[in-house]
C-alpha positions in Angstrom: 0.0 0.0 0.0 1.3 3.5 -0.8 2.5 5.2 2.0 1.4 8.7 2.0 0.8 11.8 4.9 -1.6 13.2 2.9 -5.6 13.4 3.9 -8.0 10.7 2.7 -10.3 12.8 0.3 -14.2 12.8 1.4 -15.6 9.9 0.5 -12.7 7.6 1.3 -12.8 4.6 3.4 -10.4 4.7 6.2 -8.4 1.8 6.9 -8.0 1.9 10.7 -11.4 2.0 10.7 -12.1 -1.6 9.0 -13.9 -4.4 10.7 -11.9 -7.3 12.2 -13.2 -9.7 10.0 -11.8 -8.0 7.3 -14.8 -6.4 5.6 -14.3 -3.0 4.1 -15.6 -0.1 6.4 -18.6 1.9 4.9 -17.5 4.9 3.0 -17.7 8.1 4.3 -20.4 9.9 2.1 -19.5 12.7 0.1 -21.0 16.4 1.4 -23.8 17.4 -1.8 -22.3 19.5 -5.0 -24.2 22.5 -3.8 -22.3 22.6 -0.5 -18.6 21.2 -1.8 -18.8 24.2 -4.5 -20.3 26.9 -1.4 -17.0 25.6 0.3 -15.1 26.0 -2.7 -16.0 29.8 -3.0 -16.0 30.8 0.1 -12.4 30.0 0.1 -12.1 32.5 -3.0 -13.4 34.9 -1.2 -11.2 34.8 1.7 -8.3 34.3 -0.4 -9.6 37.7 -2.4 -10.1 39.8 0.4 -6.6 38.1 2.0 -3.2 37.9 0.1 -4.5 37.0 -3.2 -6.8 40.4 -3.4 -3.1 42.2 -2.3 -1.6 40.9 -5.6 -4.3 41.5 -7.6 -4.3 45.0 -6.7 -0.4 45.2 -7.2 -0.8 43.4 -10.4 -3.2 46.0 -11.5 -1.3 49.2 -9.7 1.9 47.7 -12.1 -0.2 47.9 -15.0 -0.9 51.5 -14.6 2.3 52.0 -13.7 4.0 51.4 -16.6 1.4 53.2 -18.8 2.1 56.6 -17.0 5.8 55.7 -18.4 4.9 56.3 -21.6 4.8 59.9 -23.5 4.0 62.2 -23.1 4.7 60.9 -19.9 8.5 62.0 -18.7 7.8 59.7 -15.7 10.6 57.4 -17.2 11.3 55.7 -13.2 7.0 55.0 -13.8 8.0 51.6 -15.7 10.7 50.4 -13.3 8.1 50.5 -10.3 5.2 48.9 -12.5 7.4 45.8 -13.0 8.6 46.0 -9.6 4.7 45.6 -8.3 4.4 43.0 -11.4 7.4 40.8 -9.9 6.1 41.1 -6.2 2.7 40.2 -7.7 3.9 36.8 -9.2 6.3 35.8 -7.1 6.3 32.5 -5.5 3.2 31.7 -7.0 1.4 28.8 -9.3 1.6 29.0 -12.6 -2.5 29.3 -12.7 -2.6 32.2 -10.7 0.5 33.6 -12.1 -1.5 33.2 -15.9 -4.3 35.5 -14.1 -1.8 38.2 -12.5 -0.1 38.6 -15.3 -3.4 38.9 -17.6 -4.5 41.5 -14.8 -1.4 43.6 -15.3 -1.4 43.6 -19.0 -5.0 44.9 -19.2 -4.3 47.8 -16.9 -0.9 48.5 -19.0 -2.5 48.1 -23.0 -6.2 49.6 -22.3 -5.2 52.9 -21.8 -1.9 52.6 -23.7 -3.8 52.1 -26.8 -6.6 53.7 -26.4 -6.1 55.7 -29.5 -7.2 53.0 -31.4 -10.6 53.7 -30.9 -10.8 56.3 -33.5 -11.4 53.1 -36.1 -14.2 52.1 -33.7 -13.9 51.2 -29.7 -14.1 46.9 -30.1 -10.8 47.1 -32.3 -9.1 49.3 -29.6 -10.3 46.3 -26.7 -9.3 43.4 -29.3 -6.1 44.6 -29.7 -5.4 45.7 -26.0 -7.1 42.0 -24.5 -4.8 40.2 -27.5 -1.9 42.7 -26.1 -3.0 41.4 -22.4 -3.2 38.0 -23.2 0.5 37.2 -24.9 1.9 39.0 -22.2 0.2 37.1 -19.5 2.4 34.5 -20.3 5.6 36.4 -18.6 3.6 35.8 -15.4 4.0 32.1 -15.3 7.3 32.3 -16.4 8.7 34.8 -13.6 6.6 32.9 -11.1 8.7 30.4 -11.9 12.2 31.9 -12.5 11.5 32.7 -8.4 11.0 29.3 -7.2 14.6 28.5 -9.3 17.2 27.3 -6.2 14.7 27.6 -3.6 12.9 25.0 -2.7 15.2 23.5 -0.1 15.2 27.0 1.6 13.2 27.0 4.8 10.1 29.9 5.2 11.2 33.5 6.2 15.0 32.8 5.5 17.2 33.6 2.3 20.1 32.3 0.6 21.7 36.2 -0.7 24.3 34.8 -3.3 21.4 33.6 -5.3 19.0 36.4 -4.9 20.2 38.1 -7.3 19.0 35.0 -9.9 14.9 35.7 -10.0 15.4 39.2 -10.9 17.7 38.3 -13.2 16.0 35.3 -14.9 13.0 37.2 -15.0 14.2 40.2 -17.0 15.1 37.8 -19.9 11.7 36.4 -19.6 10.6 40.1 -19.8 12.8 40.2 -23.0 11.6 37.0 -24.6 8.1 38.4 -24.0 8.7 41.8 -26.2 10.3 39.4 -28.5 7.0 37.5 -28.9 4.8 40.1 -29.1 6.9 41.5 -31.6 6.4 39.0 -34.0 3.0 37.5 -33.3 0.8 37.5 -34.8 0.2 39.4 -38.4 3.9 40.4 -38.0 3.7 41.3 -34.3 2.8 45.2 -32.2 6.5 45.8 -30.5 3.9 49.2 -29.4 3.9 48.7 -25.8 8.2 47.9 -26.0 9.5 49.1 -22.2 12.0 50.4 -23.6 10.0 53.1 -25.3 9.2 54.4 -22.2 12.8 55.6 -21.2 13.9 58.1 -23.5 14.1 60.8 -20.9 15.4 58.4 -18.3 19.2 57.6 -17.4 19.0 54.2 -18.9 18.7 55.3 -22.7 22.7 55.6 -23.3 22.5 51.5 -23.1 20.4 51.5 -26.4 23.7 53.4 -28.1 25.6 49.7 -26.5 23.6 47.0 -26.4 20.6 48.4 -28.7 16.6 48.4 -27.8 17.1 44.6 -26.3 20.1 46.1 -24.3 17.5 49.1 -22.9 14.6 46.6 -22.3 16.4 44.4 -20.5 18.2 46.9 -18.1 15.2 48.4 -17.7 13.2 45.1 -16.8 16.1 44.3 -14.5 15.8 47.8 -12.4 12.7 46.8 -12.0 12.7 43.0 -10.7 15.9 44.0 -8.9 13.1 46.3 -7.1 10.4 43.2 -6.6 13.8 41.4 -5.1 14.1 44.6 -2.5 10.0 44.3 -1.6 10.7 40.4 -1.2 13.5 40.6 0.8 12.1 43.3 3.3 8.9 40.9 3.1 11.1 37.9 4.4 12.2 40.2 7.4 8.6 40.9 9.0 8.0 37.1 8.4 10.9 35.5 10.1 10.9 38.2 13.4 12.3 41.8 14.2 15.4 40.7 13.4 16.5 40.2 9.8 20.1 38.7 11.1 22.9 38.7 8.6 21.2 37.2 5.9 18.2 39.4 5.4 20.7 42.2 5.7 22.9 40.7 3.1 19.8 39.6 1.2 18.7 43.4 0.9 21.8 44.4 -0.2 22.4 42.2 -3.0 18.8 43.1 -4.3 19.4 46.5 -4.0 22.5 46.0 -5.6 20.7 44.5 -8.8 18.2 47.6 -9.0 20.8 49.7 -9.2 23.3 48.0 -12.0 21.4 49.2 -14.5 21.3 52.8 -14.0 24.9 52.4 -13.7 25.5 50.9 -16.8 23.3 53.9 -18.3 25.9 55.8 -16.2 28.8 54.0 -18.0 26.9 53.8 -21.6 27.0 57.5 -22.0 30.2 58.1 -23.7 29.1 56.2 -26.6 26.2 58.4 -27.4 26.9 60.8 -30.2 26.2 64.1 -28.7 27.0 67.2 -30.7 30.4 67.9 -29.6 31.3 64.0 -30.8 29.9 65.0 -34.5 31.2 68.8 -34.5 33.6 67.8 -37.1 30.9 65.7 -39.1 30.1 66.9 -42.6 26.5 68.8 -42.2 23.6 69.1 -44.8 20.4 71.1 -44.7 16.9 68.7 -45.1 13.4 70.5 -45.1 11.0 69.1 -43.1 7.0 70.5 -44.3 4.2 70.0 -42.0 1.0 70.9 -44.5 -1.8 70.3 -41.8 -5.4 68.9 -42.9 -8.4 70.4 -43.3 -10.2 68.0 -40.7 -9.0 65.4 -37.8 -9.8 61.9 -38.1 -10.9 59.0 -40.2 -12.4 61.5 -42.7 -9.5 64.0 -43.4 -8.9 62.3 -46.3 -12.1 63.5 -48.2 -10.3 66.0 -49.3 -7.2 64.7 -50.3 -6.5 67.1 -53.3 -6.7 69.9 -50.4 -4.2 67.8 -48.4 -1.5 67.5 -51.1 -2.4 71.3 -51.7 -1.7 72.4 -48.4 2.0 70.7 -48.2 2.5 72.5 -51.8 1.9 75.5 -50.1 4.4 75.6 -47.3 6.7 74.2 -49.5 6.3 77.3 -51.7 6.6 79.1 -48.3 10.0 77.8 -47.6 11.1 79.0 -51.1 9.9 82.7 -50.3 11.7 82.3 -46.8 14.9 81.3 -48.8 14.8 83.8 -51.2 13.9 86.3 -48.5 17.4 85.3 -46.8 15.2 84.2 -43.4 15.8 80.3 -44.3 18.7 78.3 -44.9 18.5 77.0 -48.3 17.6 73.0 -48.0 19.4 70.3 -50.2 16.1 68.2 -49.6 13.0 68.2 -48.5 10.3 65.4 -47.1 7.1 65.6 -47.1 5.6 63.1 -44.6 3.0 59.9 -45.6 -0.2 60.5 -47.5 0.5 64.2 -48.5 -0.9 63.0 -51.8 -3.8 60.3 -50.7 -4.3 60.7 -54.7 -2.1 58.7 -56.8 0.8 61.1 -58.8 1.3 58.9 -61.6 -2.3 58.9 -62.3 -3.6 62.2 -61.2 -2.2 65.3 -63.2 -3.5 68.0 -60.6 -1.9 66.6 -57.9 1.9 65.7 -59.9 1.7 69.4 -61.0 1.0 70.5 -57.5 4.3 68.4 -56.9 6.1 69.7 -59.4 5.2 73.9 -58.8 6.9 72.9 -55.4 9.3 71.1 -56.3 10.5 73.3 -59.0 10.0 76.6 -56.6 12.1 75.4 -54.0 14.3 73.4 -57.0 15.5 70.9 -55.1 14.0 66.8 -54.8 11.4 66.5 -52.5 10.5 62.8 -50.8 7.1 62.6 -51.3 4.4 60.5 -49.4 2.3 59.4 -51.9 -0.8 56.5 -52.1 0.0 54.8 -55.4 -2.5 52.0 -57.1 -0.7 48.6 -57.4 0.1 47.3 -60.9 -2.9 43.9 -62.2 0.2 41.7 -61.8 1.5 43.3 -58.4 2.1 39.8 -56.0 -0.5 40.0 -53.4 -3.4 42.3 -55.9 -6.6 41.4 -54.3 -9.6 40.3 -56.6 -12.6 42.1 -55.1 -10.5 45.0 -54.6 -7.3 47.1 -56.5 -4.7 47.2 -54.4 -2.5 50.2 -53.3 1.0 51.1 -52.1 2.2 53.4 -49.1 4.9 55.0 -50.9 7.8 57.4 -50.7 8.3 59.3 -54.2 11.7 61.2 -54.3 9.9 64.2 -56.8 13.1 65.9 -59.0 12.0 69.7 -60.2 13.6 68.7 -63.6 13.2 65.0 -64.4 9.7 64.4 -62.1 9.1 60.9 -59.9 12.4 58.9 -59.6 13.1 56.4 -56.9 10.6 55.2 -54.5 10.5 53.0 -51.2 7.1 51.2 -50.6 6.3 50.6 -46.9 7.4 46.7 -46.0 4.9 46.2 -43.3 1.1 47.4 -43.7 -0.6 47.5 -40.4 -2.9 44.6 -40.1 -6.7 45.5 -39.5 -5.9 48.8 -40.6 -4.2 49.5 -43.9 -5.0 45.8 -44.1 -7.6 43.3 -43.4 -5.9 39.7 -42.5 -8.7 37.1 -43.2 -11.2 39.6 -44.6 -13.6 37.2 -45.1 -13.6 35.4 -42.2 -13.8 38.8 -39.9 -16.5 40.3 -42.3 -19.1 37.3 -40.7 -18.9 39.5 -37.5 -18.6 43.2 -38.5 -18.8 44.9 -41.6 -16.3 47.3 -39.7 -13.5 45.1 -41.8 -14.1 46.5 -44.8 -13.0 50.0 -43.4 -9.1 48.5 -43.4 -7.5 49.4 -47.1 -6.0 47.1 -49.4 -2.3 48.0 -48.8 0.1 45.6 -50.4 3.7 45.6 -48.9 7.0 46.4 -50.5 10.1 43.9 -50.1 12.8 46.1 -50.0 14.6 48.4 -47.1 14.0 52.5 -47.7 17.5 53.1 -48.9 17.4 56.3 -51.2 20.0 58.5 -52.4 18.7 62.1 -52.4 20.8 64.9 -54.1 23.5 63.2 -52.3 22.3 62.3 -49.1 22.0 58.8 -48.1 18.4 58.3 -46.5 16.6 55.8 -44.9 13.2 56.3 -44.4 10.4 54.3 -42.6 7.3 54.8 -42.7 4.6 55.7 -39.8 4.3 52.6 -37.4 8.0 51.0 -39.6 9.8 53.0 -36.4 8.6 50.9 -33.3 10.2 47.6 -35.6 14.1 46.8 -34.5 14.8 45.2 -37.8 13.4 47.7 -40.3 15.3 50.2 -38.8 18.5 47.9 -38.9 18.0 47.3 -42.2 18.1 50.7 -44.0 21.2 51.8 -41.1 23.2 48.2 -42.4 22.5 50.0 -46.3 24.1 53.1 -45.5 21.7 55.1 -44.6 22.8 58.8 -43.0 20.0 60.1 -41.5 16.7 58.2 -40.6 13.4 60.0 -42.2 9.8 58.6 -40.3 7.2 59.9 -42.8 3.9 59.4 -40.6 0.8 60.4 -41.0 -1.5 60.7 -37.6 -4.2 62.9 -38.4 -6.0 59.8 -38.0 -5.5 59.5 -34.4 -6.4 63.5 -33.7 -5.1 64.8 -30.2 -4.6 61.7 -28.7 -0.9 60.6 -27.6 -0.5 58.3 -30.4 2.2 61.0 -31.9 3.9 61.6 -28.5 4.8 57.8 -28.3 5.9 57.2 -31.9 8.2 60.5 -31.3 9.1 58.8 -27.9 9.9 55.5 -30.0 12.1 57.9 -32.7 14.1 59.1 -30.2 15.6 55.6 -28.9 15.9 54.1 -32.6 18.0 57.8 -33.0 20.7 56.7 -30.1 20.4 53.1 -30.8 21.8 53.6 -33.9 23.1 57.0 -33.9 21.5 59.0 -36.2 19.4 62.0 -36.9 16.0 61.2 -37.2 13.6 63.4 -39.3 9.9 63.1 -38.6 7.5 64.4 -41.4 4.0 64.4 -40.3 0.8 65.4 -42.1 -0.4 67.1 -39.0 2.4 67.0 -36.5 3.9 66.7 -34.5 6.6 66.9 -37.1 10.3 67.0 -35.0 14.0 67.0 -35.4 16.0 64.8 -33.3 19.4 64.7 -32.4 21.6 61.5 -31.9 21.6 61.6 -28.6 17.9 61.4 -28.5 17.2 65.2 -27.6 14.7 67.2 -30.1 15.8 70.2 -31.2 13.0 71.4 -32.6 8.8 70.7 -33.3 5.6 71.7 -35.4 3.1 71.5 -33.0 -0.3 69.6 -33.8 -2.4 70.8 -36.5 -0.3 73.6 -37.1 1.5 73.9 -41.0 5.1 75.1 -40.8 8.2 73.9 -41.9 12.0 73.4 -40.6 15.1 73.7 -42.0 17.3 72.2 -39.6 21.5 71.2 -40.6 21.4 67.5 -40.2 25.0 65.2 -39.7 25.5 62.9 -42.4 26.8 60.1 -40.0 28.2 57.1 -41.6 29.4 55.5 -38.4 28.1 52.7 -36.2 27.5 53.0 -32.8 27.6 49.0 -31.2 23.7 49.0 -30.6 23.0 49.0 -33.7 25.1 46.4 -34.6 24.7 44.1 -31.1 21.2 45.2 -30.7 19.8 41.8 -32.7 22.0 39.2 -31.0 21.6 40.9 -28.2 17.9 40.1 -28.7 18.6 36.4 -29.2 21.2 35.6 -27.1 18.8 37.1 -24.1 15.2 35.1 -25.4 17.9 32.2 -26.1 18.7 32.1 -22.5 15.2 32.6 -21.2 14.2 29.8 -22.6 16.9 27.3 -21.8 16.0 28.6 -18.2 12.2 27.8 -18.5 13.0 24.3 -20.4 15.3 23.2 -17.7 13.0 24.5 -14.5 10.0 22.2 -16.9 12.3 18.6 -17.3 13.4 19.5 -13.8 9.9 19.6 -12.5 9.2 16.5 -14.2 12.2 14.6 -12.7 11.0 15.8 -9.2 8.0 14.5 -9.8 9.2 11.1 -10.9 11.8 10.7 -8.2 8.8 11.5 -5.6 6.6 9.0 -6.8 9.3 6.2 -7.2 10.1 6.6 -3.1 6.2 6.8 -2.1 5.4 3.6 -4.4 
């Protein structure tokens, strides 16, 4: 007979009880479903209004947190507590529970993060935020368990310090593996809600210009478990007495410790960021940046798309006055940002003379965000439907349209419909995505000289088509965007917010040409030097570096990447086979 201490469950016959002749006693009958499930809750309860409500409400406090991170937000230390909260939340727990925590944190963190997707209609903005939610629910599992690695043969309210510093650290490569993920699934992935997006006027962004985005995520995710090992550790004190003895002392100071090594290592990163004194020797160029404005905010500003392309014709012919006046420097370049002709060029003769009289006013090439109907035989052309390209046009006053980039990743449900047929059974809302088709090659242009690489709107927030057009040469970085769409919301704060770390990542100016703003310059070293407010038309000339160099993030920031998610899951694979082991080894000495 297995030996075992555990209770008989109701219901059981008990052994010691058995006749002497040997007959089996009478089972104990089990209490009615009604009352075993009133149990059953009423032990929910109490564990709701005990511990378990405490980490739900941390879970939740985490989420909102990190959101009030986020621009424009310059709460950059905002993120480091919500993980904190999330790690304190999670740890020690079941991987069950841990699912739920870490679904509670990442709807307090995506609802309001993207709530500017309600401007399509409000049930895409909760689809995306619960999908969001859901894929990063699965970090709380995984941290859960990275903080049971080591400890399971360490009696309650004591700690073993030379390993404390492992959870946090396990758990920030989980972190990392997570952005990973939701990078890249599904459709192509939303990096949107990346931490390290939320640190561009924090001490930690020098460690983008190092170790690249991965590099700032995972410092950043470390600051903050390093705090959950602090909370822990001061937790472990008022459980095992007044006095914390040398351990808990130790045990404090090797999670403080951990907090802290990443905001020295943004200390130590800084001399690798090209400020302006590192490029005052850099050959300079000037590149015009036109902010038209639209006539209306929202979905429908494109009803009068001939008035939009009209309006970035028009400040471009004010730039030539200014330059001719002597009040402007005279641009070798100049962008116009996406969709400032929502008519196709090639097709339309209003709108490529409206390019043209600018163009040849200010007689230089201007980079041209045009919408451009796909060819019959384009790969991808739908059948109910023509398809279109988001394009950039570099427009020549002389010779007319020349090169072009077409944007390599349409947003799905938006300049796309994944599955259109399948989604149109529940909402006619699908056919309100366009029929974009995407373009297979990086936005590496050669403009009067100038090496460009240009990205287009949401291209920014993705590591690797940034990479790309730096590893082709690119000298500048040029984000033509267009969020008129998303009207006053923060949508344009946080894609300027993204812009500035993929400028010290990878060293580089980085231009941003919006329809309605807010249009900026910014500097290598992340700063902005100068805006167009929203909804506001205006231009800026500023004198760009040509940089051709590269910094070690934007070479190290992809392995970086892998070598980090490699590791987290190594970590997670082992704690499963060892769980398994365990498992068997316990039931071979109780059988």
């Amino acid at each position: 007979m297995r030996a075992s201490t555990e209770p008989d469950p109701p219901g059981s016959a008990d052994p010691a009880n058995e006749p002497e002749d040997g007959t089996p006693a009478r089972a104990t009958p089990r209490p009615p479903r009604s009352v075993r499930s009133a149990a059953h809750w009423s032990t929910r309860r109490r564990a709701l209004r005990g511990a378990g409500g405490l980490r739900i409400l941390a879970a939740a406090l985490g989420g909102l947190a990190l959101y009030a991170a986020y621009a424009p937000s310059t709460r950059w230390w905002a993120a480091i507590v919500g993980l904190g909260l999330l790690g304190v939340a999670v740890h020690g727990r079941r991987w069950r529970p841990a699912l739920g925590l870490g679904l509670v944190f990442g709807l307090a963190f995506y609802l309001p993060l993207l709530s500017w997707t309600s401007v399509y209609v409000g049930v895409v903005a909760v689809t995306l935020s619960v999908a969001e939610a859901l894929l990063t629910a699965l970090v709380g599992p995984a941290i859960s368990v990275a903080s049971r690695v080591g400890r399971r043969s360490v009696p309650p309210g004591q700690a073993r310090p030379a390993r404390d510093w492992i959870w946090p650290l396990l758990s920030a490569t989980i972190w990392v593996a997570g952005e990973a993920l939701r990078a890249r699934f599904p459709f192509g992935g939303f990096p949107w809600g990346g931490i390290g997006f939320s640190q561009p006027d924090g001490p930690l962004l020098p460690v983008a210009a190092v170790l690249g985005a991965a590099g700032l995520t995972f410092g950043t995710a470390l600051a903050g478990f390093g705090l959950s090992a602090v909370a822990v550790a001061v937790r472990r004190w008022r459980a095992g007495g007044a006095q914390p003895g040398h351990r808990g002392v130790l045990a404090l100071l090797v999670a403080t410790a951990v907090t802290a090594v990443p905001l020295l290592g943004g200390l130590a990163s800084r001399p690798a960021v090209l400020t302006e004194e590192r490029l005052a020797d850099t050959p300079r160029s000037t590149i015009a940046v036109i902010q038209g404005n639209v006539p209306q905010a929202g979905l429908e500003f494109n009803a009068q798309r001939r008035a939009v392309t009209r309006l970035h014709a028009e400040q471009t012919h004010a730039l030539a006055a200014a330059v001719r006046a002597g009040t402007a420097a005279a641009p070798r370049l100049v962008v116009w940002p996406e969709n400032a002709s929502d008519i196709d060029p090639y097709l339309d003769p209003v709108a490529a003379e409206m390019i043209s009289s600018a163009a040849r006013d200010i007689g230089v090439p201007v980079l041209v965000g045009a919408v451009v109907d796909a060819p019959d035989d384009a790969p991808g052309q739908h059948e109910t439907a023509r398809g279109t390209y988001n394009m950039g046009i570099v427009w020549d006053p002389v010779t007319g349209p020349g090169d072009t980039y077409t944007k390599r990743h349409p947003v799905p449900f938006a300049e796309y419909m994944p599955y259109r047929s399948f989604f149109r059974i529940f909402s006619s809302w699908v056919d309100r995505a366009g029929y974009f088709l995407p373009g297979d090659a990086p936005g590496n242009l050669e403009v009067a000289g100038v090496h460009i690489g240009d990205v287009i709107c949401f291209e920014v927030v993705y590591e690797h088509l940034v990479r790309d057009v730096v590893d082709g040469g690119a000298q500048v970085l040029v984000v033509q965007t267009n969020n008129a769409t998303f009207g006053w919301t923060d949508e344009t704060y946080q894609q300027q917010a993204m812009s500035r770390v993929r400028a010290v990542e990878h060293g580089r100016e980085v231009l941003i040409a919006a329809t309605s703003g807010v249009s900026a310059v910014i500097r290598p070293d992340g700063s902005v030097e100068s805006t167009v407010p929203l909804f506001t038309p205006g231009f800026m000339t500023p004198s760009v570096p040509l940089i051709s160099q590269r910094t070690l993030g934007s070479v190290l920031g992809a392995p970086v990447e892998w070598a980090i998610t490699a590791l987290a899951v190594v970590v997670l694979g082992g704690a499963a086979i060892g769980g398994v082991v365990r498992r068997t080894r316990e039931r071979t000495r109780s059988s």
